[in-house]
N, C-alpha and C positions, 0 to 999 in steps of 0.2 A: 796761392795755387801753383804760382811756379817753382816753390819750393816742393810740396807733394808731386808733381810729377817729376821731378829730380829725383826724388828717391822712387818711387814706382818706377824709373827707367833704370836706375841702379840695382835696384832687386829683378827685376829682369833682365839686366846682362847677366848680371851673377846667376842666375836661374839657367839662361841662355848655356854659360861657359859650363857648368857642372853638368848639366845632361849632356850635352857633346862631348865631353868628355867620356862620360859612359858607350854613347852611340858608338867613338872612333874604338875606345878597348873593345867593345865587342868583336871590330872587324879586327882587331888584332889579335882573336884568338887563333884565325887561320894565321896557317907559316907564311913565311915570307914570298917560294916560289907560289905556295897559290893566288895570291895576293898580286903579283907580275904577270899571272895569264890573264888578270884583266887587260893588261895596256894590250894583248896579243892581236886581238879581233881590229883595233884600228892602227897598228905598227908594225905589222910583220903579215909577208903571207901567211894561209893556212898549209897545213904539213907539212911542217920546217922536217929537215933530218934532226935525230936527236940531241948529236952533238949542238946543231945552230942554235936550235931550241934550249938547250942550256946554257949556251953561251950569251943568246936573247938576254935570258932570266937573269941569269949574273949580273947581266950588264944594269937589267931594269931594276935590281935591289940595291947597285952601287949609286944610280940615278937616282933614287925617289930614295933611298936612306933608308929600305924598308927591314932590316937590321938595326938599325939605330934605337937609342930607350925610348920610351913611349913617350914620357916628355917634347923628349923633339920631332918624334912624327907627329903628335898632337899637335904641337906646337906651328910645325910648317901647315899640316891640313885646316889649321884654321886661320892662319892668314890668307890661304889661299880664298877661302869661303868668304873672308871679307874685301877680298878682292873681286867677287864673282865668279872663281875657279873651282865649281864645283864638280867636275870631272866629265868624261866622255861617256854619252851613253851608247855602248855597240847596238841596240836593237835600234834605235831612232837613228844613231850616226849624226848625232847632234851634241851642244853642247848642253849638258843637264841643267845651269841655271838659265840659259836663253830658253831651252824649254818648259820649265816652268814659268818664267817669268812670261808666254804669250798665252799661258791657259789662267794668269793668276788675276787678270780682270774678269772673267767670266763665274770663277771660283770667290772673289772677293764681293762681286755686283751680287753674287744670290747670297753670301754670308751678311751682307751689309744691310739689303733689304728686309733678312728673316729678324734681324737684331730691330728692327726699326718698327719690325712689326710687333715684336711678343713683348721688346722692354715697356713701352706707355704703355701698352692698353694691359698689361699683365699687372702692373705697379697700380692701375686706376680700379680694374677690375678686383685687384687685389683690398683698393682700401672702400673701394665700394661696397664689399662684402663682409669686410671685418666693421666696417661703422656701423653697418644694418645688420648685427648680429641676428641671427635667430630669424630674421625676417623670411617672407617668400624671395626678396632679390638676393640675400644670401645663398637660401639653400640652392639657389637657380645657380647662381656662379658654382658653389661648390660641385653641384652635378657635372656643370659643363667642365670643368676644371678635371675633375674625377676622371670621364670618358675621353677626353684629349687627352689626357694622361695614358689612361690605361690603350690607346691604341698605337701600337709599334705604328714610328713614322713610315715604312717601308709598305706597310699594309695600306695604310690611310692614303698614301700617294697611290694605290693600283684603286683603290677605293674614287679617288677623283680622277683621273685619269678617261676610269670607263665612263662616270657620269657627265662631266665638261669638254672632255676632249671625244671622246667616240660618240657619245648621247648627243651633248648639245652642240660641239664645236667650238663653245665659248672663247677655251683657252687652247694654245699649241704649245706642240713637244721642242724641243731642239733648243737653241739658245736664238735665232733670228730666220725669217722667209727667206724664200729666194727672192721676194721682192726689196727687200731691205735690204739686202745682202749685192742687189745690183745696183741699187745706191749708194751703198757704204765703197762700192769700188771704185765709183766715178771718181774724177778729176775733182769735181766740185765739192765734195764732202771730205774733209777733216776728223782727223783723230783724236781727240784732245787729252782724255782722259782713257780709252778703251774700255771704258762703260759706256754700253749703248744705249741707254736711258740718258745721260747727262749730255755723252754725244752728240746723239739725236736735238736736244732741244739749245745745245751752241751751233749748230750751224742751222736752226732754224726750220729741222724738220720732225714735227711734232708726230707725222706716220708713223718715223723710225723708231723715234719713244714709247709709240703705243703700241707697236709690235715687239719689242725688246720685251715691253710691261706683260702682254699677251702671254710670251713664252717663260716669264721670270715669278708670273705671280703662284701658279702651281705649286713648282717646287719651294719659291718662298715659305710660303702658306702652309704648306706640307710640314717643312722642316722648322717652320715657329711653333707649332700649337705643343707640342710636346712642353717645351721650354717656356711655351707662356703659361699652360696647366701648372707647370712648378715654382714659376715664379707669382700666379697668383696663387695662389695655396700658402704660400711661405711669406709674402705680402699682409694677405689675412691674419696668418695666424700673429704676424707683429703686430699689425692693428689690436687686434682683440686683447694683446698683451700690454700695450701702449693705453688701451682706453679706462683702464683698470687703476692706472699709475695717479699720484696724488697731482699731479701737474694739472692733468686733463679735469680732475674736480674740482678745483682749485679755479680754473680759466673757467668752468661751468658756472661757477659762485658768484663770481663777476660779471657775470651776464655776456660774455663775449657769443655773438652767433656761431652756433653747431659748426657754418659750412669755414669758419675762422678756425675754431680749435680741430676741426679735422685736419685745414690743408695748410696750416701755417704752424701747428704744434704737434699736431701727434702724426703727418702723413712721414716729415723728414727723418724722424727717429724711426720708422716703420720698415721705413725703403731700403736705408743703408745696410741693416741685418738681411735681409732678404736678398739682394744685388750682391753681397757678401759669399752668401752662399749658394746662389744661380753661378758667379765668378769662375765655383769650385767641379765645375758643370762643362766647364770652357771644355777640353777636351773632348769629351764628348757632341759636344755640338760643333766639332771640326771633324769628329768621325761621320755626325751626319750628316752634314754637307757633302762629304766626298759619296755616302750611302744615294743620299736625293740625286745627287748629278747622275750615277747610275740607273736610277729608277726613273728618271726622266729626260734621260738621252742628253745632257745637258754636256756639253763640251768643255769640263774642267778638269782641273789639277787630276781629278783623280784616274781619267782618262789615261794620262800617262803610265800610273802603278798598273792599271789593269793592262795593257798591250805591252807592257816590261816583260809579262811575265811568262819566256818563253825557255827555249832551251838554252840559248846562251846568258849566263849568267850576268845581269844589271846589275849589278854593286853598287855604283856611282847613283844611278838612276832610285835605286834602293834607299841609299844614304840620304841622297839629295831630298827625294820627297819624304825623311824623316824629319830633316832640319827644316825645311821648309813647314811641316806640319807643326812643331813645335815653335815658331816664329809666330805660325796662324794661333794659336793656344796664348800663348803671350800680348801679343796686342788685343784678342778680344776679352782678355782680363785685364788689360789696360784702360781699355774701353768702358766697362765695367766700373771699375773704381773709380774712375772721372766722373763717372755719371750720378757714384756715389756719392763724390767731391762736394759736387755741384748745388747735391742734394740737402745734404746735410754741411754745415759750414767747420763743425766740429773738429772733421775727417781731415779738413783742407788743413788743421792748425796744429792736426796731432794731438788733440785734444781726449779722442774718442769719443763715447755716445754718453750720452749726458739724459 
């Protein structure tokens, strides 16, 4: 096992370093002085005389090497990155990795939740339906499956909204009350994590947790059903192709019990093709996250992109929540293939599917 993730971390840096690479050429198709009116907004007054103002710029492309071959501006912007320097942002007047990194608990607590929600029950629901081929429990998954599917998460979230939050009150918007929120400030409560579910129940306040869960299960729930529609659909369809195989007739011959050759032979060869390709999904289910947070008032990462975006030009703030997004894309395909690991023993050994 610890050799597979050695390499799934290795194909992820390499992954990592070749799109930054592309990200940073991009920003290098502007010249060079446009490139220095960034540092202007937190270095210099506004309306320099012209001469200062180019003498500014000179100076900031002799500083920052922004002349130099792309090799070595690449090369310095990404040790900077792995040092935490990921640039100033003029609209916040903050630093961009300190700023992502206080929205990146509230953006990782609802990514972590949705994953926790659609991977089991998507995988069970999945093999539940392809075992009972043909059955009423089948075509019942495939329908629900179908309509989860077919409703943009964006709709489905105004669709719960009006029914739990305006109808019945069940759940709330925001990411925590004002009542939790004057707890969380006291003396007495601890930050441990900056998940306010885990928080909450280390220092022993089971409120805080279920107000966290109150305002997290919405959006969760929202942004799972899509992802679990495709992962049990493609779950099924291994099954159905797995039950076919001479193995599965084979184990039937021998008398082994159904609920044996479902979850001990044909569920592990079932799961890993399906988690494979949900995997290929990752991006997109980091788009919706940042979508959900929006539609649910939810105080994350993406909060930032959207107030960036004003008349003075965010670059850094731009950049930053690129790399940062593609980081989020990476470990939830990391996550992924562990889970495929785990599943199937094959995977751990380099074996492939058997």
């Amino acid at each position: 096992m610890l050799i597979f993730l050695l390499r799934r971390t290795a194909a992820i840096v390499i992954s990592f370093v070749l799109i930054t690479a592309v990200l940073y050429a991009i920003t290098m198709l502007a010249p060079p002085e446009a490139r220095a009116r960034l540092y202007m907004s937190t270095r210099t007054r506004p309306n320099l005389p012209p001469d200062q103002e180019q003498n500014f710029l000179n100076s900031v492309i002799r500083q920052h090497g922004l002349k130099d071959p792309y090799p070595l501006q690449y090369g310095r912007w990404l040790g900077r990155l792995v040092r935490g320097e990921w640039g100033w942002s003029p609209i916040f007047r903050a630093d961009v990795f300190t700023l992502l990194m206080q929205r990146s608990a509230a953006t990782v607590e609802l990514a972590a939740l949705a994953l926790l929600l659609f991977i089991p029950v998507g995988l069970a629901a999945g093999m539940f339906a392809g075992w009972r081929e043909g059955r009423p429990g089948d075509r019942l998954v495939r329908f629900t499956a179908y309509v989860g599917g077919a409703i943009p998460p964006f709709i489905l979230g105004l669709v719960l909204i009006s029914v739990f939050y305006v109808g019945l009150h069940w759940f709330l918007l925001g990411r925590q009350s004002s009542e939790a929120a004057a707890i969380m400030r006291s003396e007495s409560f601890r930050s441990f994590t900056g998940f306010l579910t885990l928080d909450g129940l280390l220092n022993g306040r089971l409120d805080v947790t279920l107000d966290a869960l109150r305002h997290l299960f919405l959006p969760a729930f929202t942004l799972a059903v899509a992802y679990w529609a495709l992962l049990t659909r493609l779950t099924r369809a291994s099954v159905v192709e797995e039950t076919h195989r001479e193995y599965v007739t084979a184990a039937q011959a021998r008398g082994l019990p159904s609920r044996q050759v479902a979850w001990r032979h044909v569920f592990p060869n079932a799961a890993a093709p399906a988690l494979t390709s949900t995997a290929l999904t990752a991006a997109s289910l980091v788009t919706g996250v940042y979508v959900i947070e929006s539609v649910f008032n939810y105080p994350g990462v993406s909060d930032l992109i959207i107030n960036s975006l004003g008349n003075v030009p965010d670059t850094p703030m731009a950049l930053g929540f690129a790399v940062y997004s593609v980081i989020g894309v990476a470990l939830i395909m990391l996550v992924l293939d562990v889970v495929q690991a785990l599943i199937n023993p094959f995977l751990r050994h380099g074996l492939g599917m058997k």
